[in-house]
N, C-alpha and C positions, 0 to 999 in steps of 0.2 A: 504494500500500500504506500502513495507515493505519501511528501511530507505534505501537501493539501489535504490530500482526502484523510488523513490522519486529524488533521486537526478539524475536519468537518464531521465525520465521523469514529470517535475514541473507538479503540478495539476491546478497550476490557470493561468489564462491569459497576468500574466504580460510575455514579451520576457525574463527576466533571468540575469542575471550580467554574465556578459565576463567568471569571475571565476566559476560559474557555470558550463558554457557550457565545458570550459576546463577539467575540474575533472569529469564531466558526461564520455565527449568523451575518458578521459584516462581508467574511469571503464572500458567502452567497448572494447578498445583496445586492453588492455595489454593483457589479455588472450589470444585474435584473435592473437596478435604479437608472443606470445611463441609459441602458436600451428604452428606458419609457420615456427618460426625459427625450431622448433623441425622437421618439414616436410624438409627441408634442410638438417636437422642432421642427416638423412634415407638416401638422398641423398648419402650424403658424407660415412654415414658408406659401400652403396653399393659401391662408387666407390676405399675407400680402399681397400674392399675385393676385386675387380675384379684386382685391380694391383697387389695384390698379384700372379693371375694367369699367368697374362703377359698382353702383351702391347694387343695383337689383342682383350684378352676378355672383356679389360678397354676402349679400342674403339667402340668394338661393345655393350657395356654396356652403354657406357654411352651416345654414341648419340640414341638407342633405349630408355633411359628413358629420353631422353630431348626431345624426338618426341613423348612419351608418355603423359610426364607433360606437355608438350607446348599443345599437343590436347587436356590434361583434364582440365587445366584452361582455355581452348577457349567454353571449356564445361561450364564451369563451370560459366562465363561470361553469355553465354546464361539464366542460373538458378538464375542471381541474381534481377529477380526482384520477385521471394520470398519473399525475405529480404524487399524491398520495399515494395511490396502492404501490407504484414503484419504489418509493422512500419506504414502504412499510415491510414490500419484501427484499428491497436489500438489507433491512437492519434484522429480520429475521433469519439472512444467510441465505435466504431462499431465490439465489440472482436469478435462476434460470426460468422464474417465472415473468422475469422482467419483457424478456419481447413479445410475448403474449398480451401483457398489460399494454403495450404499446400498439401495438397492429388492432388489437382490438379499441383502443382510443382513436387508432387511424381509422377504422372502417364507422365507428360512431360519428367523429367531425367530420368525415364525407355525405354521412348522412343527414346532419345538420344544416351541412352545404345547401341543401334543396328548401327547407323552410325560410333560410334568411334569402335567400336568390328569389326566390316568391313574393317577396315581402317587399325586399328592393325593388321588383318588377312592378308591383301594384301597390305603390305607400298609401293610398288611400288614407286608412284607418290613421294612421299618425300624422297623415297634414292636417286632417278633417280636427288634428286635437291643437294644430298648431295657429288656427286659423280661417279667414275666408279668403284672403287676397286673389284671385283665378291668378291672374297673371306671375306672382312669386308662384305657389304651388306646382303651374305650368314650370316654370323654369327649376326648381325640387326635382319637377320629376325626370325631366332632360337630364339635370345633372346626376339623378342616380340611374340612370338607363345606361351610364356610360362605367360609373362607378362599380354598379352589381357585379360586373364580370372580374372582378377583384374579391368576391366575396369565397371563393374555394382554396383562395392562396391565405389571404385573412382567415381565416377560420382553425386551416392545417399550420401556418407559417405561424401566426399569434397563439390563437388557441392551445393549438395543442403542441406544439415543438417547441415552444419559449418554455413553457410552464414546464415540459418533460425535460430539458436539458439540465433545471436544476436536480434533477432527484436525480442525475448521472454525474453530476459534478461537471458539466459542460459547461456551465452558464457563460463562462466567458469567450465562447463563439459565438453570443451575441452580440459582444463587442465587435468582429471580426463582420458582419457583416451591417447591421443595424446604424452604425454610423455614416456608411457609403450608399446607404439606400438614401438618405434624410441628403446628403450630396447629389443622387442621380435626381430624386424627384425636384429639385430645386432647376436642377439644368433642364430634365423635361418638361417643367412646366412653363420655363422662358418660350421654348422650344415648338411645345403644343400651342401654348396661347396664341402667339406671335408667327407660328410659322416660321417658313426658312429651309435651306440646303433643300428644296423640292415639295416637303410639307406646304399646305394651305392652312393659314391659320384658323382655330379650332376653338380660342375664346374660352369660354366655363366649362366647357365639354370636353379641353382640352385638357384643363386640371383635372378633373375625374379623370381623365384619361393616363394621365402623370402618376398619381395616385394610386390605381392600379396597377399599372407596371410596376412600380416599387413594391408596392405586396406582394409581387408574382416572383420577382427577383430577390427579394427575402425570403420567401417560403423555400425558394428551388434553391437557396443558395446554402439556406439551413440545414434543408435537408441532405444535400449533400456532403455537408462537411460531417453532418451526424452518421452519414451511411458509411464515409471513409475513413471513421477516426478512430484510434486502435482501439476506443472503447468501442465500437459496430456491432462488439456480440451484443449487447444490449437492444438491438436492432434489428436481429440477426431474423431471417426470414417465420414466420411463423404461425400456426391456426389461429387466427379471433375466437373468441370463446364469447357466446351467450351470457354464460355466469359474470363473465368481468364486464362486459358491458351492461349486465341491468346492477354490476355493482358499482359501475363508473356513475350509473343515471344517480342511484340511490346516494351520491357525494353530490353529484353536481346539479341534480334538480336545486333543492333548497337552496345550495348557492348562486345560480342562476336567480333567483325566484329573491333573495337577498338584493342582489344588484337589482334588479326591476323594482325592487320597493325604494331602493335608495334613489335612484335615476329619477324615479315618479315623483318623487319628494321635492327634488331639484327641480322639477320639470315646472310642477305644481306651481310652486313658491317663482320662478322664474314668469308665468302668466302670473300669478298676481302682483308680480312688479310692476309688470308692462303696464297693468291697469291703471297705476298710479302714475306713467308719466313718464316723457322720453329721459329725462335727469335721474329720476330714479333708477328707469333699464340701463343706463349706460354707465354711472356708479356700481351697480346690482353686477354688471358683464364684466367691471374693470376687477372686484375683488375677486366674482368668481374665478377668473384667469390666475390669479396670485396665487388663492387657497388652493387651486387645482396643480398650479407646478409642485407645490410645497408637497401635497399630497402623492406626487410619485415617489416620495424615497421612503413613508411610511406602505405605500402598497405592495412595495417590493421588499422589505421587513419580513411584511404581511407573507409574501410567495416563500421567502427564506423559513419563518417559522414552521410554515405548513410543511416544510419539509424535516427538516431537522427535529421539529416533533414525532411526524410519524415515523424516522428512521429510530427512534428511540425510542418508541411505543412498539414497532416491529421487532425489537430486538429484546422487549419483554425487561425494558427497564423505565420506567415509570418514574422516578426519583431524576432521572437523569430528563424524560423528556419534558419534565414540571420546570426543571431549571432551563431549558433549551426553551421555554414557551416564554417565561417570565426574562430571561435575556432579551429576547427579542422586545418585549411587550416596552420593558425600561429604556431598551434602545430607541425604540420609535417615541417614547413618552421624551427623552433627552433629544433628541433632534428637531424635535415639531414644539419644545419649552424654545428652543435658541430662535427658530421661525418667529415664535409667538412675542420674546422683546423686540424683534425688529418691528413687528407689526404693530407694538404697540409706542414703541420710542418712537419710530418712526416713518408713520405710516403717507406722510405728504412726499415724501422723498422716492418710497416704491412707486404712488400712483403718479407721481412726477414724469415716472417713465413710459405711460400711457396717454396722461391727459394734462394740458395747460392749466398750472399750480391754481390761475384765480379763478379757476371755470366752478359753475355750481354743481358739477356732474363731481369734477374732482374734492371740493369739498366735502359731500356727503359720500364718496368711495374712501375717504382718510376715515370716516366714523365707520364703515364699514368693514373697513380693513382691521379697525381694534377690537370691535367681537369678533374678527374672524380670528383674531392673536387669541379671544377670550376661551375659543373652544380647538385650538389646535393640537392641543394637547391628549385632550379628548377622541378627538379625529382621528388622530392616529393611533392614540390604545384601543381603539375600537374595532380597526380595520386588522389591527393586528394580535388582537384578542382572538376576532372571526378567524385568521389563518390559525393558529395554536389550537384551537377546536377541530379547525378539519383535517391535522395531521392527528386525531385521534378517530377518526371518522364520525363527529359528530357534530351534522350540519341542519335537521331540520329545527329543533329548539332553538339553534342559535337564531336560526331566519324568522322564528316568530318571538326571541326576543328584541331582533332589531327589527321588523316591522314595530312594535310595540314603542319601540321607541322613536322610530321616527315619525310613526303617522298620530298613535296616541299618544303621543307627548309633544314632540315637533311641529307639526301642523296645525295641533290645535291652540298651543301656547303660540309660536308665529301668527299665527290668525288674529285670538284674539288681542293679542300688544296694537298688530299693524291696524287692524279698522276698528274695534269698540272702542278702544283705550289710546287711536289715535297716534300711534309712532311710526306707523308708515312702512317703509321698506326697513328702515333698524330693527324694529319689530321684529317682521319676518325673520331676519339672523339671527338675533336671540332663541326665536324660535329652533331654527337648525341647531344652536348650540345645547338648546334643551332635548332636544333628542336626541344630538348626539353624547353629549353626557351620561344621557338616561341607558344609551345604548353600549357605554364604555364601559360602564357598573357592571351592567348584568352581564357583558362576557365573559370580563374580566374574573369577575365570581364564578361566573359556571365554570371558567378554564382553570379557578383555583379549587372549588369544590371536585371536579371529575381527574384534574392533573394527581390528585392525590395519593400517592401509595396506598394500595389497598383497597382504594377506592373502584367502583363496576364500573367503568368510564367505556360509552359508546364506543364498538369496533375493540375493544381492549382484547 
């Protein structure tokens, strides 16, 4: 065992000193973190180019790829117990179950493939929530007729080969391609938009079009380094089994079904801003953008825990995988504390870098920006609480304590601050931060009650 995998996974039985589990869960992390933050980076390079074209195809641009990303990580949720049963049978010794666990995750995300491609073909149902505009919706729907055909590489390249590469100790041939994909889409979007070398230019259609190549050349690019690398037996040709796939569903429904409750939450709260006012939506978009970056490096925490849990629960040591859960948990709690003084010392300074200091949008994104400091904390021991439960394989309680906390408690405490009591869009955030507190407690709890030696903890 090389000197990584050694410190990512101890060989002997004792649980591990605290420092251990810490410097294990940052190996895993950091890669997972860049590759997200770099998936942002795509983001953002697509939505400069579309304002370049104007306002209608930076509209319809960007709420087609927030209906796109929001379906492929609801996807993508479903495929993570991948990552789980892999971590759970290499720490049981049991490797040679590993490509079975995987081929049958491949033959599930392909199957997947066909409800989001349906979905992107006909959005209906989710413009019908975003709106009545005909003429934006029309251009939604152009832009994801071009986009969908990205959704088989999305699905297999994100879904399910990012999430599986950490439970092999790969994660850092994420690096190796995820950075130069956020490079190509940048050049093909100049490229598609504009035309040139023979190209006709291609406009909003073009960025979708940009977009999808880069998924298509990350999936295939992924895949390949995972086919050729001397870890490949873990790959190695093999039967899909029924039992592992309705055991993948039985992980990643509720997780799937987690993210749909949290997304609607955001969605939600995001319409009732608009109601209140173009100053209010464009404060409302500037924090969410902030809180959103900050929150890739607790989500990938989040991916590291789920694993390094279950490889310590697979291996029938429980003492060790309680400390591997709460490493992580402290970890993301200390990262997203350092987030939250910036945002609370100095929150004119971050929205400085979005909007002109004396504008009234930017003045009320600075107040928004200091409850988002108030619950960042929160945020991320929540998300990384939810991963340290599903490296024990226990994901539907989790998913009805964090609906519980975001819709009965979040939505309705945000409700009522913003209209009876009159605080508007602040309102609303307090709101978020009350569900997500409410929703930090109760995992936090359950992953201390069920992490427990001795304790009958789901999947054990």
């Amino acid at each position: 065992m090389s000197t990584a995998s050694s410190l990512i996974h101890p060989v002997d039985a004792r649980p591990g000193r605290l420092t251990h589990h810490l410097r294990a869960t940052i190996v895993l992390a950091a890669p997972i973190a860049a590759a997200q933050l770099a998936q942002m980076a795509m983001g953002l390079t697509d939505t400069v180019m579309l304002g370049r074209i104007g306002d209608t195809a930076l509209a319809a641009g960007g709420l087609g790829a927030t209906l796109f990303f929001t379906c492929l990580f609801t996807f993508q949720g479903l495929l993570s117990g991948t990552a789980v049963l892999a971590a759970r049978a290499r720490g049981a010794g049991q490797k040679q179950d590993v490509p079975a666990i995987y081929w049958s995750g491949l033959v599930l995300s392909a199957a997947l493939c066909v409800p989001m491609f349906a979905l992107m073909s006909d959005p209906g149902p989710l413009l019908r929530a975003a709106g009545d505009n005909p003429a934006l919706m029309e251009a939604v729907r152009s832009y994801l007729s071009v986009l969908r055909w990205g959704v088989p590489a999305g699905v297999m390249g994100i879904g399910l080969v990012r999430g599986f590469l950490p439970a092999i100790e790969l994660q850092r041939l994420m690096l190796w391609v995820i950075p130069g994909a956020v490079l190509l889409n940048f050049v093909l979007n100049i490229w598609f938009i504009n035309g040139g070398l023979g190209l006709a230019p291609h406009g909003m259609r073009g960025s979708a079009a940009a977009t999808a190549v880069s998924l298509w050349v990350s999936a295939l690019a992924l895949l390949a380094l995972l086919h050729s690398h001397r870890q490949a037996h873990f790959v190695r040709p093999s039967r899909p089994r029924f039992s592992i796939i309705l055991a993948l569903l039985t992980i990643g429904l509720p997780v799937g079904m987690t993210m749909v409750v949290e997304a609607a939450l955001f969605l939600v709260t995001a319409l009732m801003v608009g109601a209140l006012g173009p100053v209010e939506l464009a404060a409302h978009t500037v924090a969410i953008s902030v809180a959103s970056v900050t929150f890739m490096v607790p989500l990938a925490i989040s991916q590291a825990a789920n694993v390094r849990v279950g490889y310590e629960a697979g291996a029938h040591r429980p003492e060790a995988a309680r400390r591997a859960g709460f490493a992580a948990i402290g970890l993301a709690a200390a990262f997203m504390g350092a987030t939250a003084l910036v945002m609370l010392t100095a929150p004119h300074a971050v929205v400085g870098l979005y909007l002109a200091a004396a504008s009234p949008s930017a003045v009320l994104a600075a107040r928004l920006l200091r409850v988002a400091g108030a619950f960042q904390i929160a945020d991320g021991v929540q998300v990384t609480a939810s991963g340290a439960l599903r490296g024990l394989k226990d994901t539907r309680m989790p998913m009805l304590l964090a609906a519980f906390g975001y819709w009965g408690i979040g939505f309705w405490l945000g409700r009522t601050l913003a209209f009876p009591l009159g605080l508007g869009v602040v309102g609303l955030w307090w709101g978020l931060f009350g569900g997500l507190a409410t929703s930090a407690l109760c995992l936090t709890t359950r992953f201390y009650i069920f992490a427990r030696p001795g304790a009958v903890a789901p999947g054990r």
